[in-house]
N, C-alpha and C positions, 0 to 999 in steps of 0.2 A: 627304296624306289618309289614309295609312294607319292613323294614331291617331285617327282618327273613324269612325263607325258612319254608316250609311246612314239614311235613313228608314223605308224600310220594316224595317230588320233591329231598330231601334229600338219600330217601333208591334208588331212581331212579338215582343221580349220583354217589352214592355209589357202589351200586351194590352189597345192602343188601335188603333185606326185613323188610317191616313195623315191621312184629313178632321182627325182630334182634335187630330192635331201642325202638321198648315197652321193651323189656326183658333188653335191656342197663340202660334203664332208670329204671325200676323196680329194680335193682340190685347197680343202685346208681352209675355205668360205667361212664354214659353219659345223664345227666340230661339235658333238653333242659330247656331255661331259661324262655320261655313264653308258654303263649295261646293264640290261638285263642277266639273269641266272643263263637265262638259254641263249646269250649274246646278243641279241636286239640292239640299237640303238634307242636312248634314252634322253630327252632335252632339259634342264632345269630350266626355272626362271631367266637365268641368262641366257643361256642358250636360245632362248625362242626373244627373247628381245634383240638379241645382234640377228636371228632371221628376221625378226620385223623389217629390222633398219635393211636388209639385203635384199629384201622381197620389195621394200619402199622405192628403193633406189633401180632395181631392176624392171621396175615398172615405168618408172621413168623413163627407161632405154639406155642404163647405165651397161656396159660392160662388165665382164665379172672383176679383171682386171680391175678397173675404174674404182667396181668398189670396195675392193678387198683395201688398196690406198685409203680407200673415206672408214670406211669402219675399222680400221686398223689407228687411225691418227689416235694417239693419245693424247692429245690436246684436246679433242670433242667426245664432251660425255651421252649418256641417253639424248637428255633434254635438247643439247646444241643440235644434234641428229633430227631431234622432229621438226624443232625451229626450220632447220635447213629443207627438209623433207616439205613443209607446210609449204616454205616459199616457196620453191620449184612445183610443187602443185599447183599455185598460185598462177606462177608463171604461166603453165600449161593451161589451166582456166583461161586466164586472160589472151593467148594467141586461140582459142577456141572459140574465146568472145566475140574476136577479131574477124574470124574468116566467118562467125553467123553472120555478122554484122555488114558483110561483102556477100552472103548469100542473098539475105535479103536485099539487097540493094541491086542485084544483078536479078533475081527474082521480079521486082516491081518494076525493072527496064523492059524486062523480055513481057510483060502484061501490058508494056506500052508497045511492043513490036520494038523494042529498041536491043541489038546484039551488041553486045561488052566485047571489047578487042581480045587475041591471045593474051596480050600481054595481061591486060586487068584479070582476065581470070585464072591465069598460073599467080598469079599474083597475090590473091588471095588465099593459095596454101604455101606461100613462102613468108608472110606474113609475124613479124614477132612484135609486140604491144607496141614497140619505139618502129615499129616498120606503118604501123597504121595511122600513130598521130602526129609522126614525126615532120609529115610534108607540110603541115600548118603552123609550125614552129615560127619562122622565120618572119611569119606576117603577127605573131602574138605572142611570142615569148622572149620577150626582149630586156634587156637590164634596167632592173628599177632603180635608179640613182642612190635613191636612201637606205635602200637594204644594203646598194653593192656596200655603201660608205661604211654600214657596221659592221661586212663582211672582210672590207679590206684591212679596219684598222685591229679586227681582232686578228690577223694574219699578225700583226706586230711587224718585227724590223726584217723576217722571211725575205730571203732571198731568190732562194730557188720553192716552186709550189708546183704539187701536182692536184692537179681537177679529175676527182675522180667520178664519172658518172658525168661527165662534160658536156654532152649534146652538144650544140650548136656554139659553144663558147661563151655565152652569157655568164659574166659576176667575175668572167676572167682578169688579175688586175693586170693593168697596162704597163705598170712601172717595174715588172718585178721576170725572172726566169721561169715561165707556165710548163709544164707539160701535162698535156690533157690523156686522159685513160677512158675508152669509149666505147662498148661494146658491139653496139650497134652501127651498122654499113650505113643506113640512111641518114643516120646523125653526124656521122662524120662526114660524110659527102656535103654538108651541107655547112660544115663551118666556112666560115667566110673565109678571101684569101689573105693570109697575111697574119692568120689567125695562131697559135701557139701550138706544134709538131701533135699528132695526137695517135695513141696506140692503142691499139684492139685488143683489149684485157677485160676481167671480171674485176669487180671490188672486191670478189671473198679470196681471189688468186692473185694478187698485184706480181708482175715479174720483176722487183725490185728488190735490192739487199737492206738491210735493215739498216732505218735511219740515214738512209740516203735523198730526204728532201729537209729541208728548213722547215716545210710546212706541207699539209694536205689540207684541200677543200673538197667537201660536195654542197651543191645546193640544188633543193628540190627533186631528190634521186633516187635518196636510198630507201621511199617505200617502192622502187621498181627493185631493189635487190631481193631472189631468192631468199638472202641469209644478212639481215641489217647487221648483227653484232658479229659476226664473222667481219662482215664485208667493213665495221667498225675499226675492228680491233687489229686488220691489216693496214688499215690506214694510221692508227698510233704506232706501228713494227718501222713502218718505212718514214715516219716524219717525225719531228720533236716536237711540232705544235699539230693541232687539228684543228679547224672550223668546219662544223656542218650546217646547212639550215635547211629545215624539216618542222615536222608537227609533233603535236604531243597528239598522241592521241587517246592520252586517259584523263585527259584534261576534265574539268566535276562541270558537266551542263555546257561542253561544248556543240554538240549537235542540236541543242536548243537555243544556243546563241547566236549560232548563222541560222537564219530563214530559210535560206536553201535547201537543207539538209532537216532543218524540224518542219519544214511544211509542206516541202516539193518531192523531195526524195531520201524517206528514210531507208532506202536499200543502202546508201552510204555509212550506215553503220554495219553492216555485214562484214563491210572491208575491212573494218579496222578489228576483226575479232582474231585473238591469237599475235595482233601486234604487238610488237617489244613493250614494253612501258617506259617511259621517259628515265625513269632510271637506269633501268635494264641500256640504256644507249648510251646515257653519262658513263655510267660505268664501265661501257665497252672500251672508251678512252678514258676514261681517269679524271675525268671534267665537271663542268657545270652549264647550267641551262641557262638561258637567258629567253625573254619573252622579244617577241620582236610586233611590233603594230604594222598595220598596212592601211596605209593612206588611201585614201578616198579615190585619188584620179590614178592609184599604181601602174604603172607600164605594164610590167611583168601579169600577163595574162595566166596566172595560175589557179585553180580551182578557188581559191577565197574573195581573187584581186577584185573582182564586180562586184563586192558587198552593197556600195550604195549606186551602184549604174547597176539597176534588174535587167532593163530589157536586153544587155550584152549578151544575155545567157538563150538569148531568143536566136544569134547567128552560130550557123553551122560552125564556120572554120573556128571560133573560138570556142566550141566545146569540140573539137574534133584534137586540136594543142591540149587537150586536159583528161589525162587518163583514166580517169575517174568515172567519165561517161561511156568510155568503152569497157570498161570493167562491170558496171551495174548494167548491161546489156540494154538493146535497142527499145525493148517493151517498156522499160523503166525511166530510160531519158526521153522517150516520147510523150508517156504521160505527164513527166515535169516540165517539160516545155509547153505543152498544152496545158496545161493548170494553170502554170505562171503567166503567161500570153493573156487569158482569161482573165484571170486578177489585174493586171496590169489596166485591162482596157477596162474595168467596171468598177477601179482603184480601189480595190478592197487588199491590193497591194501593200500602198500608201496608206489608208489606213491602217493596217497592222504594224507597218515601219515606220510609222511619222518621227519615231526617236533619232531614226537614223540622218537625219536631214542635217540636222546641225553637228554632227561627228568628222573630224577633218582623219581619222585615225579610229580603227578599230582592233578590240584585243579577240582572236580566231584561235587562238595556238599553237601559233607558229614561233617557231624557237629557233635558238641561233645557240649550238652545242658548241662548247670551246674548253680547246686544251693543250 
């Protein structure tokens, strides 16, 4: 008995009660694997890691039901469990971010004498990351020709393709059978009409039978998934080909190589901590990476697309389309706007970028996963 923990010493670093771990175990949750001489319940190693992963998930506002399903899959080991667990914290951060980010804003109204309608402020705690940047979409994140081009022709001769993580239909090809997969209520509300059927699903849950499309795409999505190689490796189940386009983001002196990020706001590497590694995503589908460049005048307003237009990063609605400034919260995108504003008008900007002038095309790391 030595290598197991008692009950109470267990609810005592838990930070549940005896009742929580009798009722886990009575329900079949979280069975501890021994006893004591005088009948105690007893936890090994395993045992207090499936309560981790149960206390993880119950935190989140899983049901017990719910997670007896998740920690019961034998397809997800430890590791996949905290991955998944990270994201969905993540998630919750980021709608947390969200509704600060409408405090203060409702805050700084009502110091003007200014009152926020019902709506705007039920508004901000119904709020989920694609609910806050979603409304600015349509005026900034638009299809950039020359990506769609290497998007389309890695689809190959696909017929039928599902978009998973869709938003507004953007990189959708026009010649071929779309259906888009979209979580989000304000993202779909907002595709155009005429735009390709779209269903209210997760990437990590697709409601599809296996290998039922030619092909699957995402692009620009899947660091909003909880769980990327989950949400991966259901898109290789249901398609014969994938195409994703995303970042690397272990890429050697990438956040030194955009200016943004090495001189305005290093809080953007916080984000990427705990992210899959380029590997880790190849191998979710069975593929290879491929670098992708972003031209100078890019359509597609996505966090890298203003590399050589600075003062872009100065308008609201184009960092409001880009989730990255609501994730590193309001204190931190103010200061990087104010920095950069500053630099720009005393061009200490330009001086430190004069290389960028002459580049029709810059390498960020951004990658186009194909399989």
């Amino acid at each position: 008995m030595e290598e197991h923990l008692s009950v109470g010493r267990v609810a005592g670093l838990a930070g549940v009660s005896v009742r929580t771990l009798h009722h886990y175990d009575e329900v079949g949750l979280v069975r501890p694997s021994a006893r004591t001489a005088a009948g105690y319940r007893a936890y090994s190693a395993g045992d207090v890691e499936r309560l981790r992963e149960v206390l993880g998930y119950r935190r989140l506002g899983f049901g017990l039901r719910e997670i007896a399903d998740l920690v019961d899959d034998p397809a997800t080991d430890a590791v996949a469990h905290l991955r998944r667990l990270r994201g969905l914290l993540r998630e919750q951060r980021d709608r947390t971010a969200a509704m600060v980010t409408a405090i203060d804003k409702e805050l700084d109204a009502r110091a003007m004498g200014i009152r926020t309608t019902p709506e705007e402020q039920l508004k901000m705690f119904g709020a989920r990351l694609y609910e806050s940047i979603g409304s600015a979409y349509p005026a900034t994140r638009t299809t950039e020709p020359r990506i769609a081009a290497r998007i389309w022709e890695a689809l190959g001769d696909a017929r039928t393709v599902l978009n998973v993580g869709a938003g507004t239909g953007s990189y959708e090809p026009p010649d071929r059978e779309v259906l888009a997969v979209e979580p989000s209520a304000v993202m779909r509300a907002q595709r155009p009409a005429g735009s390709a059927p779209c269903v209210a699903a997760s990437a990590e849950r697709l409601p599809f039978a296996d290998q039922s499309f030619d092909a699957a795409m995402a692009v620009s999505t899947v660091h909003h998934w909880p769980d990327p190689v989950a949400g991966l490796r259901e898109m290789r189940r249901v398609a014969r080909r994938v195409v994703v386009f995303t970042y690397d983001a272990g890429t050697t002196g990438r956040l030194e190589r955009f200016w943004l990020t090495r001189d305005y706001l290093p809080e953007f590497a916080g984000l990427l901590v705990g992210w899959p590694s380029l590997a880790d995503l190849t191998h979710a589908i069975g593929g290879r990476a491929e670098p992708v460049l972003i031209p100078w005048d890019c359509a597609d307003g996505f966090f890298e697309a203003h590399w050589r237009r600075p003062e872009a990063y100065l308008d609201e609605p184009v960092r409001r389309a880009v989730s990255v400034w609501t994730r590193v919260g309001p204190r931190a995108e103010q200061r990087a706007v104010d920095s950069l504003r500053d630099d720009l008008s005393s061009g200490r900007w330009a001086e430190r970028n004069r290389d960028l002038v002459a580049l029709d095309a810059a390498e960020l790391g951004l990658r186009l996963l194909v399989a």
